[in-house]
Backbone as a ProteinNet text record, in pm:
[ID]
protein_1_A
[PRIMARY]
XXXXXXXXXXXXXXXXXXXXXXXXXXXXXXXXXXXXXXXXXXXXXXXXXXXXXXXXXXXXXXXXXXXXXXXXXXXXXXXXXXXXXXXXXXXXXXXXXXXXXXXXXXXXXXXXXXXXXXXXXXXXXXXXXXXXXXXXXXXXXXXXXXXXXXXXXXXXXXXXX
[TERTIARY]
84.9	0	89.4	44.3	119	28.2	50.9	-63.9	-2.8	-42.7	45.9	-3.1	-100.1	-109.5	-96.5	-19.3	-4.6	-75.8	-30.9	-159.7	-194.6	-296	-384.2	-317.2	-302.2	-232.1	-73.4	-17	97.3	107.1	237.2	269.6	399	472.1	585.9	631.5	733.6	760.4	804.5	753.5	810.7	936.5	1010.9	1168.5	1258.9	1260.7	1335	1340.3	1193.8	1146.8	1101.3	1152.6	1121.9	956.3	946.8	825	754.3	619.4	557.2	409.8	382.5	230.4	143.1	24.9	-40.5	-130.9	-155.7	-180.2	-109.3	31.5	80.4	128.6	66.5	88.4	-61.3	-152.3	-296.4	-281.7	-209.1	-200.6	-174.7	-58.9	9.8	-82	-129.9	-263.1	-343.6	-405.6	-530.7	-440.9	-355	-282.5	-227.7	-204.8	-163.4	-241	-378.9	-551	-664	-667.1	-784.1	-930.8	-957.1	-1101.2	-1144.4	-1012.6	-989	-1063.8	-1029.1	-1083.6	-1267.1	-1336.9	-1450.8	-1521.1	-1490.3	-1549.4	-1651.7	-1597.3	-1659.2	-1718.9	-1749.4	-1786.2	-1728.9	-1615.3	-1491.1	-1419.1	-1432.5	-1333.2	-1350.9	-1294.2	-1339.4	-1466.9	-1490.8	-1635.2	-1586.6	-1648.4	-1609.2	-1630.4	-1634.8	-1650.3	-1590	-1495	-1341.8	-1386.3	-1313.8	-1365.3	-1279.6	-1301.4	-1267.8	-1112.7	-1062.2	-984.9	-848.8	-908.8	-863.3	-878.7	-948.5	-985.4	-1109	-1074.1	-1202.8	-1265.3	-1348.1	-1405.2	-1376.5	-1347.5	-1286.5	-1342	-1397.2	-1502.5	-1413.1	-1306.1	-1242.1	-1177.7	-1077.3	-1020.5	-918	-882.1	-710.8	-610.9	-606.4	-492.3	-468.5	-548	-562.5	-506.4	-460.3	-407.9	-286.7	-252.4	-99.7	-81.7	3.9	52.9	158.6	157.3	298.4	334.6	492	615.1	679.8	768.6	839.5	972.3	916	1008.1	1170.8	1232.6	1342.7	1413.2	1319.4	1436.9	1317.2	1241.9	1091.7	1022.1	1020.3	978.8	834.7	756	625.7	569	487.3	388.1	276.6	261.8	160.1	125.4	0.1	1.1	37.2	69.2	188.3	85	34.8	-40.2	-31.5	-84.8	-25.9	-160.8	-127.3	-271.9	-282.3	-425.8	-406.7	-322.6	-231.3	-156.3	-4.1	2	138.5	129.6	254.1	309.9	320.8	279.4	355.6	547.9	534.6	724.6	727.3	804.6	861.1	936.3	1005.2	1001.6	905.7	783.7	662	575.5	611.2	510	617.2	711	849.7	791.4	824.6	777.5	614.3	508.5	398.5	382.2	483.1	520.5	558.6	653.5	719.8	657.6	522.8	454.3	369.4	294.3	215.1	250.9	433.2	439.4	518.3	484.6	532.7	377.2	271.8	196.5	54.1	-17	-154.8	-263.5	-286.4	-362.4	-373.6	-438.5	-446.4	-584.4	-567.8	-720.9	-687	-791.4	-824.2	-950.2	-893.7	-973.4	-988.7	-1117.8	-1190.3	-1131.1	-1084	-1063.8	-1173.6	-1166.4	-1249.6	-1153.4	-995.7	-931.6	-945.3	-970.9	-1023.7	-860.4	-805.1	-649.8	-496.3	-469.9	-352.3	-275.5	-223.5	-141.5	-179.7	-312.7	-385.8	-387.5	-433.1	-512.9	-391.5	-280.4	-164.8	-101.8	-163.7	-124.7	-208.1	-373.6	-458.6	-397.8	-356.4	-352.1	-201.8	-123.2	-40	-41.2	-155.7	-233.6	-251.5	-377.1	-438.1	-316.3	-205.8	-130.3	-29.8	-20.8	65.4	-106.1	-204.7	-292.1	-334.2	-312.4	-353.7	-490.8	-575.2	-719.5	-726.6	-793	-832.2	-959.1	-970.2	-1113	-1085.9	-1194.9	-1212.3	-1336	-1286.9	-1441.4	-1420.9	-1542.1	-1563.4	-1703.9	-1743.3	-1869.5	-1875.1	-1942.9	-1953.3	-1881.3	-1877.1	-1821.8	-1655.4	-1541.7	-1430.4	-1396.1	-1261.3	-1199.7	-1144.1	-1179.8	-1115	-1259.7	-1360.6	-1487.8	-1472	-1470.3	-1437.6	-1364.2	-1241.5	-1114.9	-1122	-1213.9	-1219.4	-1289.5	-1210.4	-1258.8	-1369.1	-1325.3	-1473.4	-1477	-1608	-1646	-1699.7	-1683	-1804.1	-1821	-1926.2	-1969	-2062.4	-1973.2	-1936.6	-1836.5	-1884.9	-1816	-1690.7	-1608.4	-1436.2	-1410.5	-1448.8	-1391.8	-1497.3	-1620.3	-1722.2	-1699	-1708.4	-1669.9	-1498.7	-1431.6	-1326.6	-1319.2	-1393.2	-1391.1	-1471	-1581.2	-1700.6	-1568.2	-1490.2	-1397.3	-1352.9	-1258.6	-1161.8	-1211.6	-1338.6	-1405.9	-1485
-117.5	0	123.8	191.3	381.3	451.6	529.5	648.9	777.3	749.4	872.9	1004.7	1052.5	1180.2	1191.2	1126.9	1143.2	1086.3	1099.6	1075.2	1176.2	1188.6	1318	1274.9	1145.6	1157.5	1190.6	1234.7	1294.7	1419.6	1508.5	1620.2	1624.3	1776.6	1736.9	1914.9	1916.4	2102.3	2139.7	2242.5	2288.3	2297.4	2351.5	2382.5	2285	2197.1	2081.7	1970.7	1955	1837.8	1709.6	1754.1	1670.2	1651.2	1520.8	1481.4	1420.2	1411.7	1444.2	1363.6	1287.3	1232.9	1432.2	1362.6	1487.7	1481.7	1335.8	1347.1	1423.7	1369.3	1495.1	1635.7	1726.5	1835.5	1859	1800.6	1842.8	1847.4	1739.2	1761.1	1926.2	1925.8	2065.6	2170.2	2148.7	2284.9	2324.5	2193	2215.3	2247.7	2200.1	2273.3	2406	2457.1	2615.3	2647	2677.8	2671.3	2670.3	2679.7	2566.9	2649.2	2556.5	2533	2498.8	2531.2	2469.3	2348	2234.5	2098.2	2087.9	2223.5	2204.6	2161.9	2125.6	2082.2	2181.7	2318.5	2384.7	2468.6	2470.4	2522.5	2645.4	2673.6	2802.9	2791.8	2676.1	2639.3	2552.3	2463.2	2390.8	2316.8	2319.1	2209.7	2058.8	1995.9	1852.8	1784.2	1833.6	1777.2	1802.8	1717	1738.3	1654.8	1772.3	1719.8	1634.1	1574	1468.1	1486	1669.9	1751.5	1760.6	1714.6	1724.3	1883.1	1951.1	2046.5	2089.8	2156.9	2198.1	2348.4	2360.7	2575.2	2546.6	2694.9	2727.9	2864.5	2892	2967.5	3110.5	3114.2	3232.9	3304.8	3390.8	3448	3388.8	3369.8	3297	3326.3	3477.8	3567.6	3535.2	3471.5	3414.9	3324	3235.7	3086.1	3060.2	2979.3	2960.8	2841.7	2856.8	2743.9	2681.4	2516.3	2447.6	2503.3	2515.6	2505.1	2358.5	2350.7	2254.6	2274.5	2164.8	2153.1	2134.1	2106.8	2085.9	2220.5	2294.5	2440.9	2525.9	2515	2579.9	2644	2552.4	2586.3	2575	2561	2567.4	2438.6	2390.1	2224.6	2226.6	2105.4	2143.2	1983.9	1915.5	1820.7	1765.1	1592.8	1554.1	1484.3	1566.3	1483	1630.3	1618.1	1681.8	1740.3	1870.2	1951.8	1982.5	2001.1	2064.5	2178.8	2137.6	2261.7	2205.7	2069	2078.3	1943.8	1886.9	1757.2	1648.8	1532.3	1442.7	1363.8	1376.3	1360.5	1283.1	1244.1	1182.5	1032.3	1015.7	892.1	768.6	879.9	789.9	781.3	858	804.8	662.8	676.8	583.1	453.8	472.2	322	268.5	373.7	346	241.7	321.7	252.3	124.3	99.6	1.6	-105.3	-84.1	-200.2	-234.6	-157.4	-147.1	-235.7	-253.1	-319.4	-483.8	-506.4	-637.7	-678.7	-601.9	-647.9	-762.3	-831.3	-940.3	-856.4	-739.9	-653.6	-485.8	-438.2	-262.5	-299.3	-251.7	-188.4	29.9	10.9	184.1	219.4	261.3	313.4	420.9	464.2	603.6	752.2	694.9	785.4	800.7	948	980.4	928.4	919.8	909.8	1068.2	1151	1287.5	1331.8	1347	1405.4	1294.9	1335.9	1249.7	1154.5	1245.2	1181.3	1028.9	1023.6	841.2	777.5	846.1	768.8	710.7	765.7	704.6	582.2	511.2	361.4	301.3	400.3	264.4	201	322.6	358	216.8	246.2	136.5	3.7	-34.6	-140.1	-229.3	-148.5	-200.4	-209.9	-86.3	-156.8	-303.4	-316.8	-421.5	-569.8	-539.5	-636.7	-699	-626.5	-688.6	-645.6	-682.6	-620.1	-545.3	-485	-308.6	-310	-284.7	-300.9	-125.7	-85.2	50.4	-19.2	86.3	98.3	246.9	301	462.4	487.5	621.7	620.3	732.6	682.2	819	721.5	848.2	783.1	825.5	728.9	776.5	799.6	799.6	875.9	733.7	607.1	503.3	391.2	447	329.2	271	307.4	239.5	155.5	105.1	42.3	-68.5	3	-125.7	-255.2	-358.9	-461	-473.9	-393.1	-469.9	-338.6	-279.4	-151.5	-163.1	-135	-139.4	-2.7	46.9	137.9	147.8	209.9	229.7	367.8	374	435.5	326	379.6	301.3	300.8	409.2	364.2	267.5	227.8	164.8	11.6	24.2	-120.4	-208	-82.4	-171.7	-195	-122.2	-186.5	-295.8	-360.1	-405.4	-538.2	-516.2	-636.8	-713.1	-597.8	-674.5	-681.4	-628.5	-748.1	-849.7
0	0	0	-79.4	-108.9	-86	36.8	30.5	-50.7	-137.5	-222.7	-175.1	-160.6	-144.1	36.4	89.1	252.6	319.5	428	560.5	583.7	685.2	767.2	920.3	944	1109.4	1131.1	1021.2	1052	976.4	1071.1	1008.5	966.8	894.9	850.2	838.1	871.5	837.9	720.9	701.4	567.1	540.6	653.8	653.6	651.3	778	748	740.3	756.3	682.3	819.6	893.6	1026.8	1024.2	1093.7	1063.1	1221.5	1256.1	1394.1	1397.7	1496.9	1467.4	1524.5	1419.5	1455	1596.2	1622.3	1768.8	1909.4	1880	1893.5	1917	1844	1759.2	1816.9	1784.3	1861.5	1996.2	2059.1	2211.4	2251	2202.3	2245.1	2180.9	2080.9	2064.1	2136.8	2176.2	2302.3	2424.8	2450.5	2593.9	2569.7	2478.8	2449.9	2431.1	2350	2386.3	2452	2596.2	2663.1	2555.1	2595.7	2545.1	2397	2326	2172.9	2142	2230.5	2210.9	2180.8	2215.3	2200.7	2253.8	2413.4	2482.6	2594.7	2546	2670.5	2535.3	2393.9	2314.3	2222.9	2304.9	2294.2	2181.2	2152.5	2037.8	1888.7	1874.5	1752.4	1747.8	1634.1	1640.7	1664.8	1703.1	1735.8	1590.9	1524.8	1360.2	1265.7	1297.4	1204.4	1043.6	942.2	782.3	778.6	628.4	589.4	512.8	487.9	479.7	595.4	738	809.9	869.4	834.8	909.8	960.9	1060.7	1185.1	1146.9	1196.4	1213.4	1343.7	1349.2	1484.1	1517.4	1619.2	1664.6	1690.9	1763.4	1785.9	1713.8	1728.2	1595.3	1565.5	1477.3	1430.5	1485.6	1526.1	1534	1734.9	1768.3	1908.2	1915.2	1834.5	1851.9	1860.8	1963.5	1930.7	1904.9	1763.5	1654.2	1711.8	1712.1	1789.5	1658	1646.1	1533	1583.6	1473.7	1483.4	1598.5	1662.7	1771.4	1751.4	1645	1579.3	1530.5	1437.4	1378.2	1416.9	1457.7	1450.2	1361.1	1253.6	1136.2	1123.1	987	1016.2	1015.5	1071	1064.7	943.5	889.3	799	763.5	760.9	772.2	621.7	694.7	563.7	433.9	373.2	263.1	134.3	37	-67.8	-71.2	-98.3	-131.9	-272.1	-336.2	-453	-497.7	-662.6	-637.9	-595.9	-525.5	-484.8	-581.2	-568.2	-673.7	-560	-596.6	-545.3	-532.1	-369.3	-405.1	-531.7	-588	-704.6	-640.8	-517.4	-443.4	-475	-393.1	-342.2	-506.3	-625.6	-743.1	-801.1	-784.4	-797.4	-763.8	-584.3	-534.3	-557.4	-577.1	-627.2	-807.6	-869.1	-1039.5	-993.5	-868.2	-881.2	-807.9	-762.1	-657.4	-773.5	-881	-958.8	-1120.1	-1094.8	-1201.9	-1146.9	-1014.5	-939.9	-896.8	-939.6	-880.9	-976.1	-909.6	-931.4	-978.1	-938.3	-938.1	-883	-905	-800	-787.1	-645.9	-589.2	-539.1	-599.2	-557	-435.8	-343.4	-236.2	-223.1	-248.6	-216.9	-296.7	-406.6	-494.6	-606.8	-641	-792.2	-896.5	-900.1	-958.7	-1121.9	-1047.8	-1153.5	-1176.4	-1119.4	-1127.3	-1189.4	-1244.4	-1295.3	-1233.4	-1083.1	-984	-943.6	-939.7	-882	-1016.6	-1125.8	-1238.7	-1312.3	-1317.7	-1396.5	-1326.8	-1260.5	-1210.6	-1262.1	-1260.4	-1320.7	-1502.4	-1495.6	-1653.2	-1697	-1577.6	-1565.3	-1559.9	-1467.8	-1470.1	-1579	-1640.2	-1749.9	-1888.3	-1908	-1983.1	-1957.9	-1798.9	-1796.2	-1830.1	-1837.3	-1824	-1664	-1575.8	-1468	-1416.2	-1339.8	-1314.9	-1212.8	-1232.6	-1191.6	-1050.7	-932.2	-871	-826.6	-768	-691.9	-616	-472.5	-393.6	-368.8	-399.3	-421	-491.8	-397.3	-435.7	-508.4	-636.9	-726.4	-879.6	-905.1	-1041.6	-1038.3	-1127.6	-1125.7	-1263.5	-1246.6	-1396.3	-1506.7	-1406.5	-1452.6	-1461.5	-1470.7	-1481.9	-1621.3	-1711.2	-1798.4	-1815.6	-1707.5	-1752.1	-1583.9	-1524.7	-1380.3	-1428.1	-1389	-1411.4	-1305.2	-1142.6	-1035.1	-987.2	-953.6	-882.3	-814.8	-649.5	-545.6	-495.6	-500.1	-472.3	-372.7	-265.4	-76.2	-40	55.1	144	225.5	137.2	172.8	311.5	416.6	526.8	578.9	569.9	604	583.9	457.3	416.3	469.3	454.9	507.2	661.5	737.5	871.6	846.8	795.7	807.1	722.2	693.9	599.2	711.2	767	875	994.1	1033.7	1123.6	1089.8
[MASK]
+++++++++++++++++++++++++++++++++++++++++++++++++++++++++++++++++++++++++++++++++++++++++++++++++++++++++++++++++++++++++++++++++++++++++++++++++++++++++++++++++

């Protein structure tokens, strides 16, 4: 498995690259914060997106941001936003699981953007079969051999128990 576009439970600094669980990095927010956690209503909504971000009730300019504990550079969580590229490493070792591999499965992608869809695209030229679970339509329905259409984090708990 390649999470190519990052995780959401870790962070990583811009500067030097040092890297941090965001559990973490949240700890020390809510303790430089009180009431941030949302528990007394002061602060974030208890309904964190699927983005990894919260609304936050107070003003911005109120908050104090952990930095990186290393050069104290800035934190920013480690997954690739629109706009940025994927390292070139991780599309590397992604090519290279993709052409050792029985098959690809795609989880919870539209596959609309280049960065995901050029494995399927890999796939199907080496001839191996294609599944997605994702709801909606993707950029690769035409070329999946199996489509289940779910909510990916649902089903895969509902797998591995």
């Amino acid at each position: 498995m390649v999470d190519l576009h990052g995780r959401l439970d870790r962070v990583e600094c811009l500067e030097c690259g040092a890297r941090a669980s965001r559990e973490d990095v949240q700890r020390l927010l809510v303790a430089w914060n009180p009431g941030l956690s949302g528990e007394d209503g002061a602060g974030v909504d208890s309904q964190v997106r699927p983005d990894g971000d919260a609304p936050v009730s107070r003003p911005l300019d109120e908050l104090r941001v952990p930095d990186c504990p290393h050069c104290g550079g800035v934190l920013k969580p480690a997954v690739v936003f629109f706009g940025e590229n994927v390292p070139r490493d991780r599309v590397c070792e992604a090519l290279d699981a993709v052409a050792e591999a029985d098959g690809l499965l795609v989880v919870g992608s539209s596959l609309m953007v280049y960065s995901g869809y050029r494995f399927v695209r890999a796939a199907v030229e080496r001839g191996i079969p294609v599944a997605a679970v994702n709801l909606g339509r993707t950029r690769a329905d035409g070329e999946l051999d199996l489509k289940v259409e779910a909510d990916c984090a649902a089903l895969l708990a509902e797998l591995v128990a």
